[in-house]
N, CA, C and O atoms as a GROMACS GRO file, in nm:
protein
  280
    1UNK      N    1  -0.364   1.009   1.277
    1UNK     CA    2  -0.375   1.118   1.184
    1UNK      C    3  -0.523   1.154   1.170
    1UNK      O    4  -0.616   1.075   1.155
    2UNK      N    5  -0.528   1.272   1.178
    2UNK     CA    6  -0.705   1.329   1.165
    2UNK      C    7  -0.701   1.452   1.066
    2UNK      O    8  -0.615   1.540   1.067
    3UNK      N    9  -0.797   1.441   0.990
    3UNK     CA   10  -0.823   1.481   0.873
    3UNK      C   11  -0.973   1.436   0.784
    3UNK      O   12  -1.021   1.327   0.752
    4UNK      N   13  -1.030   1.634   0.758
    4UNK     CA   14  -1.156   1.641   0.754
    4UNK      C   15  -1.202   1.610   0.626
    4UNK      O   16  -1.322   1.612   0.597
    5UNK      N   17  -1.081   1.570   0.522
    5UNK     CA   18  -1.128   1.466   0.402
    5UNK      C   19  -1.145   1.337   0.386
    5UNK      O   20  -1.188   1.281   0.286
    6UNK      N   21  -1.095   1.267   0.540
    6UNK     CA   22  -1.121   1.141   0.507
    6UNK      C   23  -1.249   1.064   0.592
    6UNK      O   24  -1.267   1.069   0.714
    7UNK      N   25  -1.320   1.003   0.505
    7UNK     CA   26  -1.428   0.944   0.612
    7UNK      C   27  -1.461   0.796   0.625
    7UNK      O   28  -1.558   0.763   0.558
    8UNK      N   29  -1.422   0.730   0.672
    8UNK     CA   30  -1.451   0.569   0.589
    8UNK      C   31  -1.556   0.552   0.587
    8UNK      O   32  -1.634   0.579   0.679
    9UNK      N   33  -1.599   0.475   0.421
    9UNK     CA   34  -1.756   0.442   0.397
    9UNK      C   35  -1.792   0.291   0.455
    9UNK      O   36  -1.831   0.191   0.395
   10UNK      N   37  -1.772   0.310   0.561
   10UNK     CA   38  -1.822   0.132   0.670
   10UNK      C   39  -1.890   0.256   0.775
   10UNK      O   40  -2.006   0.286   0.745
   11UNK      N   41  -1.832   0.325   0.891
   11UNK     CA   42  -1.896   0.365   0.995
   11UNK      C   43  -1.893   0.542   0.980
   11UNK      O   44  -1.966   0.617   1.045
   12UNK      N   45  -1.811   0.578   0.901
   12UNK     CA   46  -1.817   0.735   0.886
   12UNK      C   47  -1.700   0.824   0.977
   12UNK      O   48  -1.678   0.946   0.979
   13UNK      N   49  -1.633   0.709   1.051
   13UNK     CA   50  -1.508   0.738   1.121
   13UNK      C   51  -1.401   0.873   1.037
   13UNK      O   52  -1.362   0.885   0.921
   14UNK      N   53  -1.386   0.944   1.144
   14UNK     CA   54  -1.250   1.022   1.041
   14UNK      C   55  -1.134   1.048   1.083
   14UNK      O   56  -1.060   1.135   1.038
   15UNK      N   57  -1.098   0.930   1.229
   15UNK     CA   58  -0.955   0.882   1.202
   15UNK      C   59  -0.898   0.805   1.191
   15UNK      O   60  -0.934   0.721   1.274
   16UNK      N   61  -0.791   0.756   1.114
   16UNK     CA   62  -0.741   0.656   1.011
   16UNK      C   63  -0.548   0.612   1.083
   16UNK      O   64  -0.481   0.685   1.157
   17UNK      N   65  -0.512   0.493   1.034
   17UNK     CA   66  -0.358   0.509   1.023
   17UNK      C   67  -0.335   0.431   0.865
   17UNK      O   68  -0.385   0.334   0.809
   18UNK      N   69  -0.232   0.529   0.832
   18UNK     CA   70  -0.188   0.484   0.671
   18UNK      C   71  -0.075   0.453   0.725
   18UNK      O   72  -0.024   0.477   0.834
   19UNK      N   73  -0.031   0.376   0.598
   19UNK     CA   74   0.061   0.305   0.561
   19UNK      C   75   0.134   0.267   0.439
   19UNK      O   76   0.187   0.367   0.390
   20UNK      N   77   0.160   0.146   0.363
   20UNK     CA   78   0.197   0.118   0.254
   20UNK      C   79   0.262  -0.023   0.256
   20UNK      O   80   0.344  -0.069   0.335
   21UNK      N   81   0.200  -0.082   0.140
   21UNK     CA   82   0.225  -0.233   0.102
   21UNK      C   83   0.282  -0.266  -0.034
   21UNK      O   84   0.241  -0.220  -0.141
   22UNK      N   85   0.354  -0.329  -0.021
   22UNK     CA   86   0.415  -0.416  -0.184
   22UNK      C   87   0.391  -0.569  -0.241
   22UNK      O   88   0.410  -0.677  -0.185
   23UNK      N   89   0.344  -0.540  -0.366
   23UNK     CA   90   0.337  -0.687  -0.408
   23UNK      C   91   0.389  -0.680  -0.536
   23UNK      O   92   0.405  -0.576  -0.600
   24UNK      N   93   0.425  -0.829  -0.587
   24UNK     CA   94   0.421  -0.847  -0.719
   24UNK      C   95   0.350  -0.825  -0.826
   24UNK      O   96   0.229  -0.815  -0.805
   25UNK      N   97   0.384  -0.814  -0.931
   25UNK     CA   98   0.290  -0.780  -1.029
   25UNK      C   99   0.268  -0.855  -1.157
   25UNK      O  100   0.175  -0.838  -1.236
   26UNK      N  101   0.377  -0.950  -1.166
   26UNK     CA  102   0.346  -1.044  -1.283
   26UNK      C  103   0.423  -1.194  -1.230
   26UNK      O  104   0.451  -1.229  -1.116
   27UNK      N  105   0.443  -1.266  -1.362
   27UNK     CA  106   0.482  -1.389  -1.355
   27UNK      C  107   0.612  -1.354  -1.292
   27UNK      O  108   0.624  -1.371  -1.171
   28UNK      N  109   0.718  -1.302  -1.370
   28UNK     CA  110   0.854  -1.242  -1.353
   28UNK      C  111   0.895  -1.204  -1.257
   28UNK      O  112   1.008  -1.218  -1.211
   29UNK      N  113   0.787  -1.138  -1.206
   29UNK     CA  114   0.790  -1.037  -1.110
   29UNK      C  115   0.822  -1.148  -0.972
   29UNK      O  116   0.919  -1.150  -0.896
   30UNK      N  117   0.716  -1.223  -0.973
   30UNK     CA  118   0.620  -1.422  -0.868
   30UNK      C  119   0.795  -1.483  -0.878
   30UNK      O  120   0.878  -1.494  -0.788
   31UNK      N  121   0.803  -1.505  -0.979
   31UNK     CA  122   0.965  -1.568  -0.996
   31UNK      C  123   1.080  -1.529  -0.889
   31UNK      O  124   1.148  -1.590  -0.806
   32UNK      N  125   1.071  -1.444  -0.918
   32UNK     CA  126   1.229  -1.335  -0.852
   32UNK      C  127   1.154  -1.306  -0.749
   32UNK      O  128   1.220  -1.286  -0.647
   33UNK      N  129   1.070  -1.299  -0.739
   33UNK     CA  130   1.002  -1.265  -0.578
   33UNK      C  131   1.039  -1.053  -0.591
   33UNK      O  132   1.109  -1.007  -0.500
   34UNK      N  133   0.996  -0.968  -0.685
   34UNK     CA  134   1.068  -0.838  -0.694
   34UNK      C  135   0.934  -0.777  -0.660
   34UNK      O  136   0.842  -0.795  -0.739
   35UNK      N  137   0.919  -0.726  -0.580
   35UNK     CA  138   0.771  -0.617  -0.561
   35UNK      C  139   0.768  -0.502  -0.620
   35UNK      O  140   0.827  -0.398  -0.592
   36UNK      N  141   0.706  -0.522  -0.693
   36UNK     CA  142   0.729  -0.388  -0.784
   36UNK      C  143   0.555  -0.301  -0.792
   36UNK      O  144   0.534  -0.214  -0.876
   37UNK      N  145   0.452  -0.343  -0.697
   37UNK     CA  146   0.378  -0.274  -0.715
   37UNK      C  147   0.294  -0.210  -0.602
   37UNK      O  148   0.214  -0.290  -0.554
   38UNK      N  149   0.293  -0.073  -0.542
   38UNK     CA  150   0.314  -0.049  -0.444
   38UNK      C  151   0.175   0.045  -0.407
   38UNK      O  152   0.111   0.110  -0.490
   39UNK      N  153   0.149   0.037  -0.283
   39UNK     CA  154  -0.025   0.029  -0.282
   39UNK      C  155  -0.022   0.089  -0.118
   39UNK      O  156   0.017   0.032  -0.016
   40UNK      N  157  -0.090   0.259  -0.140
   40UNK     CA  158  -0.101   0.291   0.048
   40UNK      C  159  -0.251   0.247   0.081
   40UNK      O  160  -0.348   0.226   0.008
   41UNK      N  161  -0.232   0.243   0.221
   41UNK     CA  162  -0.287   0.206   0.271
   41UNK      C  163  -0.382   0.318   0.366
   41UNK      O  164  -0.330   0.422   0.406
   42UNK      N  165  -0.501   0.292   0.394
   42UNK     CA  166  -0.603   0.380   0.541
   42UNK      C  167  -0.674   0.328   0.603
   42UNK      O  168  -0.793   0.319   0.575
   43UNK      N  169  -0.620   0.277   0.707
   43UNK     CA  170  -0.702   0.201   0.781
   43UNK      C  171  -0.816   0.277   0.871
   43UNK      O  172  -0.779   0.389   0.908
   44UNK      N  173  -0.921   0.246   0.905
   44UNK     CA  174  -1.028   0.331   1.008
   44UNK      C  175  -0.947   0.299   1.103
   44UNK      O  176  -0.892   0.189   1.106
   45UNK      N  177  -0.925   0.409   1.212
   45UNK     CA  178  -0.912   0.353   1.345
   45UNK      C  179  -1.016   0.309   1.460
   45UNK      O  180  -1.000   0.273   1.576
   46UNK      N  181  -1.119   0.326   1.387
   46UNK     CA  182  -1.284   0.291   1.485
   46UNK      C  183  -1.331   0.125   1.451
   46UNK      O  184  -1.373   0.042   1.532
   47UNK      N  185  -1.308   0.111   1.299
   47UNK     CA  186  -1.372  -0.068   1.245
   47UNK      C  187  -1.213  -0.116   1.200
   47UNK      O  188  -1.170  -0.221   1.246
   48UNK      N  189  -1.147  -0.052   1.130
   48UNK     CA  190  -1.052  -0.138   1.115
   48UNK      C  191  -1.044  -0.136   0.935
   48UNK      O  192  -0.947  -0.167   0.866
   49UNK      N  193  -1.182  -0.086   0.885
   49UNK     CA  194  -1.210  -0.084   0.755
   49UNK      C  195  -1.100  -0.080   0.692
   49UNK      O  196  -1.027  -0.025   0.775
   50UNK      N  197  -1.001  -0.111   0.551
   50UNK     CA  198  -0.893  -0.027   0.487
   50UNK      C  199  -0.928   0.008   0.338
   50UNK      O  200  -1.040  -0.008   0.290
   51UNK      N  201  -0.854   0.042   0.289
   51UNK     CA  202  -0.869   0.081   0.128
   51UNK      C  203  -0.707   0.132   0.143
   51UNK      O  204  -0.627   0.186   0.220
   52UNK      N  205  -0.725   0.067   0.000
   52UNK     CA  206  -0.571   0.073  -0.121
   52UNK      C  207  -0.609   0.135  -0.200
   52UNK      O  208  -0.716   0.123  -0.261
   53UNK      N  209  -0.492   0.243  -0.219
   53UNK     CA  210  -0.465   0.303  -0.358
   53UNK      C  211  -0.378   0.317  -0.385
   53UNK      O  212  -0.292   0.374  -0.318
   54UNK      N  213  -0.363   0.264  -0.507
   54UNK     CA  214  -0.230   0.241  -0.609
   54UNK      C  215  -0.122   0.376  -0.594
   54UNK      O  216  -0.159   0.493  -0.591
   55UNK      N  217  -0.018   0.342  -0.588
   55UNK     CA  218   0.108   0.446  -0.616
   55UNK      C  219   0.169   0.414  -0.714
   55UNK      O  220   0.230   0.309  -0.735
   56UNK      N  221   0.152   0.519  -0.789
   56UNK     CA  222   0.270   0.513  -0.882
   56UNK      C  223   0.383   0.569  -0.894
   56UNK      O  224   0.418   0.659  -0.818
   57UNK      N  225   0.492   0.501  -1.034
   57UNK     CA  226   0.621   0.522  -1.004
   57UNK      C  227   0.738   0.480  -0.915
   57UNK      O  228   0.833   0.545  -0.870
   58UNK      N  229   0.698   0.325  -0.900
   58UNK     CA  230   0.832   0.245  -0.843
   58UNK      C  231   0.944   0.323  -0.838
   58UNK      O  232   0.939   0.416  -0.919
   59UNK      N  233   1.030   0.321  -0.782
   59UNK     CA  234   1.208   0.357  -0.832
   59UNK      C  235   1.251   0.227  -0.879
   59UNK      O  236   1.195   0.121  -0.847
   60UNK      N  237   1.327   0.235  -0.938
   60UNK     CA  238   1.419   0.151  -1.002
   60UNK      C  239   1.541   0.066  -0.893
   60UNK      O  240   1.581  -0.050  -0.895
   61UNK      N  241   1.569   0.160  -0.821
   61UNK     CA  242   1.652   0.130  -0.743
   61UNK      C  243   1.631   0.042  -0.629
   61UNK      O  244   1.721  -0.029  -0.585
   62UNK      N  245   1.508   0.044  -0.577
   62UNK     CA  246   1.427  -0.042  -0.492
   62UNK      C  247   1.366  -0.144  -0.542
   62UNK      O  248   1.301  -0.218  -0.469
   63UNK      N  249   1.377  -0.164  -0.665
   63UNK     CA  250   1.340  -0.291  -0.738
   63UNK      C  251   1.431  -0.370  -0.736
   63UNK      O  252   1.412  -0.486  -0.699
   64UNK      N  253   1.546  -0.327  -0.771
   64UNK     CA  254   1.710  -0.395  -0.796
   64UNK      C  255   1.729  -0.448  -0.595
   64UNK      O  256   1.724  -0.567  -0.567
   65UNK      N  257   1.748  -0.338  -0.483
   65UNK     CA  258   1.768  -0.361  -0.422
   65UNK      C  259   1.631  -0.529  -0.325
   65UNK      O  260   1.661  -0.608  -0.235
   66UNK      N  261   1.519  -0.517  -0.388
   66UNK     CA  262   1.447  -0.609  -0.368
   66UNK      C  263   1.488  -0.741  -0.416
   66UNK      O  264   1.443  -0.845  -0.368
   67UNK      N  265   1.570  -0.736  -0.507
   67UNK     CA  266   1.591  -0.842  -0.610
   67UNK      C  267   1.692  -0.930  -0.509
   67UNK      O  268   1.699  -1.047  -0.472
   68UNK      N  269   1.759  -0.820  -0.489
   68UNK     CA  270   1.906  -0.919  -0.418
   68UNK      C  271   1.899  -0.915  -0.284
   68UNK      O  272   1.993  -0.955  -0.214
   69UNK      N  273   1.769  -0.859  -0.224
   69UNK     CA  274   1.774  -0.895  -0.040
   69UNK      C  275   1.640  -0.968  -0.057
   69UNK      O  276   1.557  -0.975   0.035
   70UNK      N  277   1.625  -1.012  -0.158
   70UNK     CA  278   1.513  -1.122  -0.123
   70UNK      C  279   1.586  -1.276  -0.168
   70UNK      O  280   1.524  -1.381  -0.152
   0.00000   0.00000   0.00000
């Protein structure tokens, strides 16, 4: 993906591959093993650099379905 807003601040690269990651978010959360907090991803494609930023607004439904296929 190339795009003239993104630049990574390691080498100044401006093409990237995104993505998206899940983790837990509390004790409750560590317990049940439920990922409920969900974070994209941009990787440089030149260093490898990444950065996370938070997403918000879980569904509900993907919480439940985490619950019982984990």
């Amino acid at each position: 993906m190339v795009t003239s807003k993104y630049k990574c601040s390691k080498c100044g690269n401006t093409e990237y591959d995104s993505g998206e990651i899940r983790a837990t978010g509390g004790f409750w959360t560590k317990i049940f093993n439920i990922q409920n907090r969900k974070f994209i991803t941009l990787s440089c494609k030149k260093c490898g650099y990444t950065e996370l930023y938070s997403k918000t607004g879980a569904k509900t439904a993907e919480n439940i379905l985490d619950f019982f296929t984990n």
